[in-house]
N, CA, C and O atoms as a Tinker XYZ file with bonds, in Angstrom:
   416  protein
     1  N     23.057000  -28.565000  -13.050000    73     2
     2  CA    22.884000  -29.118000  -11.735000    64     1     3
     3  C     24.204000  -29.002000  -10.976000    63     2     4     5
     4  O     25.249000  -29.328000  -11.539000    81     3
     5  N     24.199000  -28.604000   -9.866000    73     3     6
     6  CA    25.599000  -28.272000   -8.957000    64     5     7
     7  C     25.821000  -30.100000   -8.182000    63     6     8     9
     8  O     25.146000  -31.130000   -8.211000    81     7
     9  N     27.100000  -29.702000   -7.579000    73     7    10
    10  CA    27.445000  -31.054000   -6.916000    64     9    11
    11  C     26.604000  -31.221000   -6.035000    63    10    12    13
    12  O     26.063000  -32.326000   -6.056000    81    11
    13  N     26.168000  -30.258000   -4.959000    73    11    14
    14  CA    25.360000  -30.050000   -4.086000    64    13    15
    15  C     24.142000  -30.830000   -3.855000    63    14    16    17
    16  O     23.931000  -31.692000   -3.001000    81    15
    17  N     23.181000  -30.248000   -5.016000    73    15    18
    18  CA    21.862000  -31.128000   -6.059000    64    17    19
    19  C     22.494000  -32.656000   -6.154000    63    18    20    21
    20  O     21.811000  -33.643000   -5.881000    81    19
    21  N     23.550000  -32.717000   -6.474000    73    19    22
    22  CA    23.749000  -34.792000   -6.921000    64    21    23
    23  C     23.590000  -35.460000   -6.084000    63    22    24    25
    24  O     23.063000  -36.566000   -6.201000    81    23
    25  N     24.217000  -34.720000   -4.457000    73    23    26
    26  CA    24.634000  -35.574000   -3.502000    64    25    27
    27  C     23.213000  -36.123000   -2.986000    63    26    28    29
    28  O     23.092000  -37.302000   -2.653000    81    27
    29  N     22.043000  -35.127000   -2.929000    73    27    30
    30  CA    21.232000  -34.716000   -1.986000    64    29    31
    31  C     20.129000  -35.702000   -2.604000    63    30    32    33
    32  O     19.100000  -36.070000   -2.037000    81    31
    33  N     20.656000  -36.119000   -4.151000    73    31    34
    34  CA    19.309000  -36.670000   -4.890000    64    33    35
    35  C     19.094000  -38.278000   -4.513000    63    34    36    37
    36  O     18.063000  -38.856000   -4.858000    81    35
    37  N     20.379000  -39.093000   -3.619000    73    35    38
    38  CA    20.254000  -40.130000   -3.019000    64    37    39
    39  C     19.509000  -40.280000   -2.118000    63    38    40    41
    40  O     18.673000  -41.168000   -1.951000    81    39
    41  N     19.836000  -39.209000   -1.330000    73    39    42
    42  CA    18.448000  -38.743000    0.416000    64    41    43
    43  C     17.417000  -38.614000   -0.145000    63    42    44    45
    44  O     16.678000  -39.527000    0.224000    81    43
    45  N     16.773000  -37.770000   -1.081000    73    43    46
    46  CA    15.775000  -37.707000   -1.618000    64    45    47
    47  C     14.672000  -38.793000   -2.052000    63    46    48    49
    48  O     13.453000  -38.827000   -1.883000    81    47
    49  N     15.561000  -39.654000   -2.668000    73    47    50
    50  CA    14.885000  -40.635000   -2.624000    64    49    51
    51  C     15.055000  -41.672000   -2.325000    63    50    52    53
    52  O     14.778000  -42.622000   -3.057000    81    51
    53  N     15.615000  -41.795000   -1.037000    73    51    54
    54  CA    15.143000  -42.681000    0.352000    64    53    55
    55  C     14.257000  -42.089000    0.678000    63    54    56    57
    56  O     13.290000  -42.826000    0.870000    81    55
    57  N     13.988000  -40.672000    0.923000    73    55    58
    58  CA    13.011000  -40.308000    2.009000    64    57    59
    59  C     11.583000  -40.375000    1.371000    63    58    60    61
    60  O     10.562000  -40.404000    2.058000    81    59
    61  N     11.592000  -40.399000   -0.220000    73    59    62
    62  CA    10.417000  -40.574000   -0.890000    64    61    63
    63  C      9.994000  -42.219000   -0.396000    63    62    64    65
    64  O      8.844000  -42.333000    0.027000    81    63
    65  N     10.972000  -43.664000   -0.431000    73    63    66
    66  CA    10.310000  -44.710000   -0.515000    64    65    67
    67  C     10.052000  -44.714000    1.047000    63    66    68    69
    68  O      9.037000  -45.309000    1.409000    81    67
    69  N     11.001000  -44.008000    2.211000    73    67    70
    70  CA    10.369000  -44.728000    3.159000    64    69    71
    71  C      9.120000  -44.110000    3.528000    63    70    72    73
    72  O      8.455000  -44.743000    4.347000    81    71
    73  N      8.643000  -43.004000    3.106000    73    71    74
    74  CA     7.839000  -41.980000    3.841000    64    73    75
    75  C      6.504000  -42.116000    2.678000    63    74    76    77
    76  O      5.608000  -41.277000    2.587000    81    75
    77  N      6.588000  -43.096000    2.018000    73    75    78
    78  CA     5.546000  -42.992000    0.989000    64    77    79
    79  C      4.403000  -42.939000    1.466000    63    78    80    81
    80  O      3.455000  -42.293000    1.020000    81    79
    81  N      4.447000  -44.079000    3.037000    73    79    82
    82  CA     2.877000  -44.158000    3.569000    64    81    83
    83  C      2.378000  -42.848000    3.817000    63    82    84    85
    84  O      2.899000  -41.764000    3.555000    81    83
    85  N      1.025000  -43.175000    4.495000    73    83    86
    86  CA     0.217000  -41.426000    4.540000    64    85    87
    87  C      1.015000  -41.173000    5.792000    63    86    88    89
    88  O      1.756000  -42.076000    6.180000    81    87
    89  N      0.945000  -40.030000    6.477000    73    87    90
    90  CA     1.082000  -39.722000    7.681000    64    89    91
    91  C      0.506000  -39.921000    8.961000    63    90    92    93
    92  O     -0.710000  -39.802000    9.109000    81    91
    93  N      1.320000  -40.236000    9.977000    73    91    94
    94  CA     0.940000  -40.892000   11.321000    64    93    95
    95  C     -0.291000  -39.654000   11.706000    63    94    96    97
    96  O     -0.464000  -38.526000   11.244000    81    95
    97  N     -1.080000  -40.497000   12.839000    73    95    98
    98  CA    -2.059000  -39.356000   12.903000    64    97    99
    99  C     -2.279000  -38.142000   13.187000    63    98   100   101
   100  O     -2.907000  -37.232000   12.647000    81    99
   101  N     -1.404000  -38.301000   14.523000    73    99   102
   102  CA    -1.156000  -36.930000   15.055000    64   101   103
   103  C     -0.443000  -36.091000   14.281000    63   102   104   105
   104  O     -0.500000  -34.949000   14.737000    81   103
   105  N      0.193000  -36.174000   13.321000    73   103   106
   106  CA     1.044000  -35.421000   12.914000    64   105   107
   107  C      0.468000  -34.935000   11.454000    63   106   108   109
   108  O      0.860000  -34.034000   10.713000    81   107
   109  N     -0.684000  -35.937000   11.314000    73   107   110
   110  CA    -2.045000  -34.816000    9.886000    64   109   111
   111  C     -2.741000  -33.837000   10.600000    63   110   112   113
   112  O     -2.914000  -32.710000   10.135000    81   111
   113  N     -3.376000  -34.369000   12.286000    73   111   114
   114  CA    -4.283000  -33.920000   13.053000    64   113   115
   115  C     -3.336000  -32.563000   13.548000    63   114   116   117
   116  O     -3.860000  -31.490000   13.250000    81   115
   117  N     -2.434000  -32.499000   14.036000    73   115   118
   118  CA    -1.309000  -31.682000   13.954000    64   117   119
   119  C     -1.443000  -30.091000   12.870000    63   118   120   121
   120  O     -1.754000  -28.930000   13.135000    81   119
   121  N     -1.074000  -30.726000   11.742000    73   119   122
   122  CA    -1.450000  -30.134000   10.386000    64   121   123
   123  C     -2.551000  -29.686000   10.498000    63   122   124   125
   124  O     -2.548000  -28.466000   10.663000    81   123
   125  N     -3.656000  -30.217000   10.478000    73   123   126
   126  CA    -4.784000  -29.538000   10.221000    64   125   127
   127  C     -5.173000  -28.202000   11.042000    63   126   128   129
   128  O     -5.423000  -27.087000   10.582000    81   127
   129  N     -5.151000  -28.676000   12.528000    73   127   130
   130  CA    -5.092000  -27.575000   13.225000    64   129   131
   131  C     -4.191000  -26.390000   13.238000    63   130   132   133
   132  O     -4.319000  -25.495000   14.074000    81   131
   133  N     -3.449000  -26.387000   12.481000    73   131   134
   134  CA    -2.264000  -25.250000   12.164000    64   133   135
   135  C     -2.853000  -25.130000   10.579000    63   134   136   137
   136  O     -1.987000  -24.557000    9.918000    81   135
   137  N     -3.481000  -25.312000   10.131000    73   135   138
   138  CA    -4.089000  -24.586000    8.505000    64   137   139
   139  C     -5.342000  -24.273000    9.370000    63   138   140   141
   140  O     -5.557000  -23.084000    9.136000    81   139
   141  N     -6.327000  -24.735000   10.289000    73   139   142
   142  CA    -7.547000  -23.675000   10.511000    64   141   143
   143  C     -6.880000  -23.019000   11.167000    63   142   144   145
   144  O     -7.278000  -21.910000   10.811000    81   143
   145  N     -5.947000  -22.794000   12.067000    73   143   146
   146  CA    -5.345000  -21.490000   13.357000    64   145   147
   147  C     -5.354000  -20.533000   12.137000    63   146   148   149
   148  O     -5.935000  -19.449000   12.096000    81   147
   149  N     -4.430000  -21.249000   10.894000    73   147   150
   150  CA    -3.939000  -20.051000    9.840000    64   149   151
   151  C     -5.255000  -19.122000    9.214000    63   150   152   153
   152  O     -5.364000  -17.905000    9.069000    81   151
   153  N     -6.156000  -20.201000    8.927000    73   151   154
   154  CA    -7.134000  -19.183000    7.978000    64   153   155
   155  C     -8.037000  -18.449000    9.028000    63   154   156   157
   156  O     -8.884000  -17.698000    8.544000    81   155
   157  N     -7.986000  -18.550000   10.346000    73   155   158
   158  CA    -8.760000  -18.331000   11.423000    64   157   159
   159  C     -8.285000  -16.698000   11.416000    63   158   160   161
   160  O     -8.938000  -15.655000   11.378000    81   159
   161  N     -6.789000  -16.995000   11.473000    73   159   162
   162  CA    -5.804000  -15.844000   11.536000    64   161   163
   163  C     -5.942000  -14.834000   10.360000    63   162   164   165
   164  O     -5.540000  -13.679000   10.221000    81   163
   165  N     -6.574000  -15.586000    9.650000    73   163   166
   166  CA    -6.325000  -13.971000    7.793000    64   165   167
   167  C     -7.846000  -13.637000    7.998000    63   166   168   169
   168  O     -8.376000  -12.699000    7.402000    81   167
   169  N     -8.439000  -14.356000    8.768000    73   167   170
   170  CA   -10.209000  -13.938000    8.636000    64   169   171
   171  C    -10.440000  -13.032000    9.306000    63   170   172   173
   172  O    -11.145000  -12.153000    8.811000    81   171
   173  N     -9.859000  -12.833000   10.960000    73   171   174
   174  CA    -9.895000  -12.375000   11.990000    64   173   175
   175  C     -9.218000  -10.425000   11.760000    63   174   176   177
   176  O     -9.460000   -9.461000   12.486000    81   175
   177  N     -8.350000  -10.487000   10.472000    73   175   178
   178  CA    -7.801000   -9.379000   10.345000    64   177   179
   179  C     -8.308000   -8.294000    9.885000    63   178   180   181
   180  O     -7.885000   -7.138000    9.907000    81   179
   181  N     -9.257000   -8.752000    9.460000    73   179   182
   182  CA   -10.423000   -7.162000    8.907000    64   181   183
   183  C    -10.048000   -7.401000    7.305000    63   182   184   185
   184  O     -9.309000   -8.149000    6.665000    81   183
   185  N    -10.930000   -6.396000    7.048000    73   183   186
   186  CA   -11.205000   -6.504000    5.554000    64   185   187
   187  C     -9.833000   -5.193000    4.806000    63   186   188   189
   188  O     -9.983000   -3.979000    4.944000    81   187
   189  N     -8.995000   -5.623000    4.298000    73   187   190
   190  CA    -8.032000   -4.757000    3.781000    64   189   191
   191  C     -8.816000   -3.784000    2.710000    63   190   192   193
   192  O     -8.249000   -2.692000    2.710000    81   191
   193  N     -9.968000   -3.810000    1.766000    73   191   194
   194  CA   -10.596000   -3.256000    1.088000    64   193   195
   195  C    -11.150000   -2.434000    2.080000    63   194   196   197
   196  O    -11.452000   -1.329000    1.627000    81   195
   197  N    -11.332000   -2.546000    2.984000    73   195   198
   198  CA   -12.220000   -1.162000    3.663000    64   197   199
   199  C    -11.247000   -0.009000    4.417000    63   198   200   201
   200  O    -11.450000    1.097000    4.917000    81   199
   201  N    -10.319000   -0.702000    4.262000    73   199   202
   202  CA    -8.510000   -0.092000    4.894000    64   201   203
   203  C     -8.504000    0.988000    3.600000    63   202   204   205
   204  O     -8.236000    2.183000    3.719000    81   203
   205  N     -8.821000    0.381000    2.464000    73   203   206
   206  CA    -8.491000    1.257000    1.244000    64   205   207
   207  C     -9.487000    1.836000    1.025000    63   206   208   209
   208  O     -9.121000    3.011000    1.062000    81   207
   209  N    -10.246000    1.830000    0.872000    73   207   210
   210  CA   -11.749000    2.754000    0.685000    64   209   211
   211  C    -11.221000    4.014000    1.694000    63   210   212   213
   212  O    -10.892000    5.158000    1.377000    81   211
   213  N    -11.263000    3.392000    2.979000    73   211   214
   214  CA   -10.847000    4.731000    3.921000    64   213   215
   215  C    -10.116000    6.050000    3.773000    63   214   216   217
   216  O    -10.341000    7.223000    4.071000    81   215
   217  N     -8.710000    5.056000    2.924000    73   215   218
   218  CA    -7.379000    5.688000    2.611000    64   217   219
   219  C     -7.936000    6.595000    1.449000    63   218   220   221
   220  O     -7.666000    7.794000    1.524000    81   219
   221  N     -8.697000    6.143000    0.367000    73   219   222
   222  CA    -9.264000    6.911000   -0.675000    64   221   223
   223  C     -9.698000    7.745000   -0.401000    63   222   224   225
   224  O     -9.172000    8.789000   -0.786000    81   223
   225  N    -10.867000    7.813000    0.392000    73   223   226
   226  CA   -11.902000    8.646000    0.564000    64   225   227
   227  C    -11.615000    9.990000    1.082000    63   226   228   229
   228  O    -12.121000   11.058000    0.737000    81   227
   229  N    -10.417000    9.679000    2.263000    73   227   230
   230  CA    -9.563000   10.642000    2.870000    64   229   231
   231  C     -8.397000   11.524000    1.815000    63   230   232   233
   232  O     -8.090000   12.715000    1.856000    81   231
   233  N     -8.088000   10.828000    1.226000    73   231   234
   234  CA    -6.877000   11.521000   -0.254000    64   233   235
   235  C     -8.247000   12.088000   -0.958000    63   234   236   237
   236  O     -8.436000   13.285000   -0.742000    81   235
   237  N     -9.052000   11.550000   -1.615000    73   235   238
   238  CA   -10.050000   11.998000   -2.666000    64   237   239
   239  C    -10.652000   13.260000   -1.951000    63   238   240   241
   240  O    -10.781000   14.242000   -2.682000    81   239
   241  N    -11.226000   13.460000   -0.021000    73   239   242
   242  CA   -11.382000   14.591000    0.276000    64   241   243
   243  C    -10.114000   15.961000    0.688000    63   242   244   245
   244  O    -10.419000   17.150000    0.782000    81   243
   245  N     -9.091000   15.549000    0.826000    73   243   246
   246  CA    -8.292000   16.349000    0.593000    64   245   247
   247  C     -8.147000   17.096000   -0.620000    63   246   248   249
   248  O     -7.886000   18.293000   -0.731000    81   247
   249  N     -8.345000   16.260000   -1.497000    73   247   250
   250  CA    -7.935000   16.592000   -2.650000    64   249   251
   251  C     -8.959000   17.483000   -3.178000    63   250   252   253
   252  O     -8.487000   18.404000   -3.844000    81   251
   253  N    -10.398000   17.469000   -3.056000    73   251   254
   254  CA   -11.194000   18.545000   -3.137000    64   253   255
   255  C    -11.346000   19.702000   -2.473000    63   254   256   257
   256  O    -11.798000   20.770000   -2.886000    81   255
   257  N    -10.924000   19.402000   -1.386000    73   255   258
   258  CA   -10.517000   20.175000   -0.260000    64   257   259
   259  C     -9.379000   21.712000   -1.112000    63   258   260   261
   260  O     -9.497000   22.934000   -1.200000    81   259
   261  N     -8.708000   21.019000   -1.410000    73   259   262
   262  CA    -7.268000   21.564000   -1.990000    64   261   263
   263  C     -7.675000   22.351000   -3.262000    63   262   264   265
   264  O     -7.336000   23.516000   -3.470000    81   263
   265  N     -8.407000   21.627000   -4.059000    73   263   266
   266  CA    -9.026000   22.545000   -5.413000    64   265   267
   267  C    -10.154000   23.810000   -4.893000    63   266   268   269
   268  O    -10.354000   24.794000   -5.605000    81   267
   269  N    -10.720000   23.650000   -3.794000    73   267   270
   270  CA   -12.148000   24.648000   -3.514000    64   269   271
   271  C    -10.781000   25.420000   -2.334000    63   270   272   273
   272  O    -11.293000   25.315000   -1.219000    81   271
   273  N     -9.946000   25.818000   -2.232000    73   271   274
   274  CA    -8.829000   26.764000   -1.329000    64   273   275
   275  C     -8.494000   27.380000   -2.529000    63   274   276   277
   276  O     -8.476000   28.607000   -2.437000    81   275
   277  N     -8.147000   26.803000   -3.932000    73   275   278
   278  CA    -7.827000   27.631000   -4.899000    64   277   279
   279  C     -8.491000   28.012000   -5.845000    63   278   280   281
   280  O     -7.940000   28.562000   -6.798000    81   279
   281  N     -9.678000   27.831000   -5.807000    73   279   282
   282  CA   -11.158000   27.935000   -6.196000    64   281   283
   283  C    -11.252000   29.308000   -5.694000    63   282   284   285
   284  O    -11.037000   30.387000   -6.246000    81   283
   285  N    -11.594000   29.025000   -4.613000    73   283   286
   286  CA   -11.273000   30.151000   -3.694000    64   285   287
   287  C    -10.151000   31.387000   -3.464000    63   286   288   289
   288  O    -10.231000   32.264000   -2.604000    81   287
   289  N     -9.469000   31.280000   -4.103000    73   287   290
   290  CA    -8.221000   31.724000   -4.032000    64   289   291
   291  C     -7.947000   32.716000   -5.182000    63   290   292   293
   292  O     -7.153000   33.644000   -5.338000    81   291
   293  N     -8.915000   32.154000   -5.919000    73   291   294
   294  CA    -8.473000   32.921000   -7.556000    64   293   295
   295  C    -10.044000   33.868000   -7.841000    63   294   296   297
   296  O    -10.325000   34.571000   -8.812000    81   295
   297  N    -10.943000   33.537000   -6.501000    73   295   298
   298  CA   -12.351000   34.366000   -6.820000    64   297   299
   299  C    -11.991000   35.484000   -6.056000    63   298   300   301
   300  O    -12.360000   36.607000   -6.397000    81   299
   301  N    -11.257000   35.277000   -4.981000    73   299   302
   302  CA   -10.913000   36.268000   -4.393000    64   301   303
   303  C    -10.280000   37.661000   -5.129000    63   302   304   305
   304  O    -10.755000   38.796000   -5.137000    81   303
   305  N     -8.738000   37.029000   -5.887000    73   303   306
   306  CA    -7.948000   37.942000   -6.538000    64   305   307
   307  C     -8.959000   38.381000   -7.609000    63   306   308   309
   308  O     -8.888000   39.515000   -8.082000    81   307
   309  N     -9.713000   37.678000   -7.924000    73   307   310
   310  CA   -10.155000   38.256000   -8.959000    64   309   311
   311  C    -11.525000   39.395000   -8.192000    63   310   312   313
   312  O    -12.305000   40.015000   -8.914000    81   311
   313  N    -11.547000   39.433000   -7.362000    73   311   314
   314  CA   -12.847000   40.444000   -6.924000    64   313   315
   315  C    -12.218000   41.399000   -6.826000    63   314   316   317
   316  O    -10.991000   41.389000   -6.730000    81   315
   317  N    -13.072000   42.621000   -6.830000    73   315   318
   318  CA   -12.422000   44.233000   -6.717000    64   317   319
   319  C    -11.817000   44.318000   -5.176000    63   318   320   321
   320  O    -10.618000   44.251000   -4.905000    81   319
   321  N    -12.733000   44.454000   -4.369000    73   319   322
   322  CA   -12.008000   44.564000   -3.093000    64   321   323
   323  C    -10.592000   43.930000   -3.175000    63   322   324   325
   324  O    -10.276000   43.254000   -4.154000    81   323
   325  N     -9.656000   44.177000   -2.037000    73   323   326
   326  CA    -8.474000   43.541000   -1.257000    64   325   327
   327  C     -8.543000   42.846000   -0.046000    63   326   328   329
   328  O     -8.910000   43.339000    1.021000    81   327
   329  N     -8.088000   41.378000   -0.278000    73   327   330
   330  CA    -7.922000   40.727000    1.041000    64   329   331
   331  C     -6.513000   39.848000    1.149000    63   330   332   333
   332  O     -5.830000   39.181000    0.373000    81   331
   333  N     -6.468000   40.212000    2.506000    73   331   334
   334  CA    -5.162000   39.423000    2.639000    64   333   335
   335  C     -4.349000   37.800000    2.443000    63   334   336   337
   336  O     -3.226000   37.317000    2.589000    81   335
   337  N     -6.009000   37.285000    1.934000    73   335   338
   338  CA    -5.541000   35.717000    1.326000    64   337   339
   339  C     -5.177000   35.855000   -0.438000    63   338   340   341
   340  O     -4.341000   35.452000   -1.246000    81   339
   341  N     -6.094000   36.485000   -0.401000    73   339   342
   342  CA    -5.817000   37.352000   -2.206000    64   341   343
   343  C     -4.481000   37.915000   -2.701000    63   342   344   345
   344  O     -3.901000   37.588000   -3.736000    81   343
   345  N     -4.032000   38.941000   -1.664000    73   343   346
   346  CA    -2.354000   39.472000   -1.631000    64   345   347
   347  C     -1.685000   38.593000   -1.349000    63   346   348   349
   348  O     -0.721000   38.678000   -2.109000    81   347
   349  N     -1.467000   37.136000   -0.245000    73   347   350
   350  CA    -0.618000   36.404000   -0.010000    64   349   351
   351  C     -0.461000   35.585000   -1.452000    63   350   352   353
   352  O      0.650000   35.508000   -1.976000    81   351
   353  N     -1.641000   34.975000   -2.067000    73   351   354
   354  CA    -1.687000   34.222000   -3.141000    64   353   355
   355  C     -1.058000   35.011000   -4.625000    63   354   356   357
   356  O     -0.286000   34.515000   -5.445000    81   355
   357  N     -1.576000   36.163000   -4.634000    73   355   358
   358  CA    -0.913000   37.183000   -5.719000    64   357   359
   359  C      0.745000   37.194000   -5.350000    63   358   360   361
   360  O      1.596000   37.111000   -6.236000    81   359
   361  N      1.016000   37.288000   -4.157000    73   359   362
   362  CA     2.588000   36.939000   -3.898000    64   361   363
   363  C      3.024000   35.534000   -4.143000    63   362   364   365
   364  O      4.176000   35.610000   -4.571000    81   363
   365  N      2.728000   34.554000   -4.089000    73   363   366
   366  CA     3.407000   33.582000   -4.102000    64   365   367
   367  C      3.041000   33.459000   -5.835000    63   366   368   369
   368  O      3.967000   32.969000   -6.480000    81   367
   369  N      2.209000   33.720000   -6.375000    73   367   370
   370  CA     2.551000   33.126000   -7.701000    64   369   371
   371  C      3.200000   34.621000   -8.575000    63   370   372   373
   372  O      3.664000   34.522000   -9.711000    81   371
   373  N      3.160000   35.380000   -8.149000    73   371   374
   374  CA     4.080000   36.631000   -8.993000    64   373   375
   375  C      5.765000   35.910000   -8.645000    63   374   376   377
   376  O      6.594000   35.607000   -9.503000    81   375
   377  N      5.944000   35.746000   -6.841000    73   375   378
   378  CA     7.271000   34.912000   -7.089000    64   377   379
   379  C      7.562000   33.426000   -7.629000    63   378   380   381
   380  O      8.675000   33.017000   -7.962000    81   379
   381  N      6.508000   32.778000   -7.654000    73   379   382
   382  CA     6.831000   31.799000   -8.907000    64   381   383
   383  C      6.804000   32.179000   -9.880000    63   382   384   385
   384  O      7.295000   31.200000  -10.443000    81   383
   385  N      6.525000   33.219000  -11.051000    73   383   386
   386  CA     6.695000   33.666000  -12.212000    64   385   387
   387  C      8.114000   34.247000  -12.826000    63   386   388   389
   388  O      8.575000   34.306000  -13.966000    81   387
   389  N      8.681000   34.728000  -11.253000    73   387   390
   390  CA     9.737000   35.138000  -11.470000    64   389   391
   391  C     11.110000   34.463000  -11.377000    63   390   392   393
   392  O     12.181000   34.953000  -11.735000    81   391
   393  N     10.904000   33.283000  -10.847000    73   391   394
   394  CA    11.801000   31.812000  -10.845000    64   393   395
   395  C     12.307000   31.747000  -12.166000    63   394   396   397
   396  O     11.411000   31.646000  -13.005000    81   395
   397  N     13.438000   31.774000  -12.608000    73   395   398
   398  CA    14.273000   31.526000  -13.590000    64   397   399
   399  C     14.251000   29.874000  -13.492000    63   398   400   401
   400  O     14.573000   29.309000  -12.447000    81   399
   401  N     13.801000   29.082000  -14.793000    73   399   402
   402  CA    14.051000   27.765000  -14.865000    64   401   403
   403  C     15.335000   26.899000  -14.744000    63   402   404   405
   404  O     16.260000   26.869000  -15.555000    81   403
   405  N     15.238000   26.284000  -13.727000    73   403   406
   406  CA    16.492000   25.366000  -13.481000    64   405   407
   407  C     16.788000   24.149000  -14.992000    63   406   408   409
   408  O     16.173000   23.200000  -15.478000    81   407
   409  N     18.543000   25.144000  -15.391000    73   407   410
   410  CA    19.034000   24.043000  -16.491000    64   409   411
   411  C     19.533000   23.273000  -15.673000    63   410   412   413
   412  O     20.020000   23.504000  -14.566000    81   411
   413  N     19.346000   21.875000  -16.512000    73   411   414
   414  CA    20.033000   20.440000  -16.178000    64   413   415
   415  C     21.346000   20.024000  -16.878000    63   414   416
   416  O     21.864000   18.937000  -16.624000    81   415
């Protein structure tokens, strides 16, 4: 316990015996209306679960999005013909193959 804590534990309890009664009215009636403003206030804000569903749904379609481009990407190279999404993709991973691994 610091000196701080010792001094403070005399006030403390004065303010416990004089304040024991309940509270004057206005000042519960007071209170109360500032806990419904509050829960009025977290109700009024929308549903954070549907904030996230959103956020999901949007990452989860990207993200399929992203697999059917390289889905796509690798039916291409692999078909006989030549196309120019086929050659760009055959370039970028022939020059990632050729990346020498970074020592640490």
């Amino acid at each position: 316990m610091t000196e701080k804590e010792g001094s403070n534990q005399g006030v403390d309890d004065l303010l416990k015996r004089v304040l024991a009664d309940d509270l004057p009215a206005g000042v519960e009636a007071g209170m109360r209306e500032r806990i419904v403003r509050f829960r009025e206030g977290t109700e009024k804000r929308g549903e954070p679960a549907g904030a996230a569903w959103t956020w999901l749904l949007g990452r989860g379609a990207a993200a399929v999005l992203s697999i059917l481009m390289l889905v796509a990407g690798i039916l291409l190279q692999g078909a006989k013909t030549g196309s120019p999404l086929a050659d760009r993709i055959s370039s970028v991973k022939s020059a990632y193959a050729s990346l020498e691994p970074t020592r640490r």
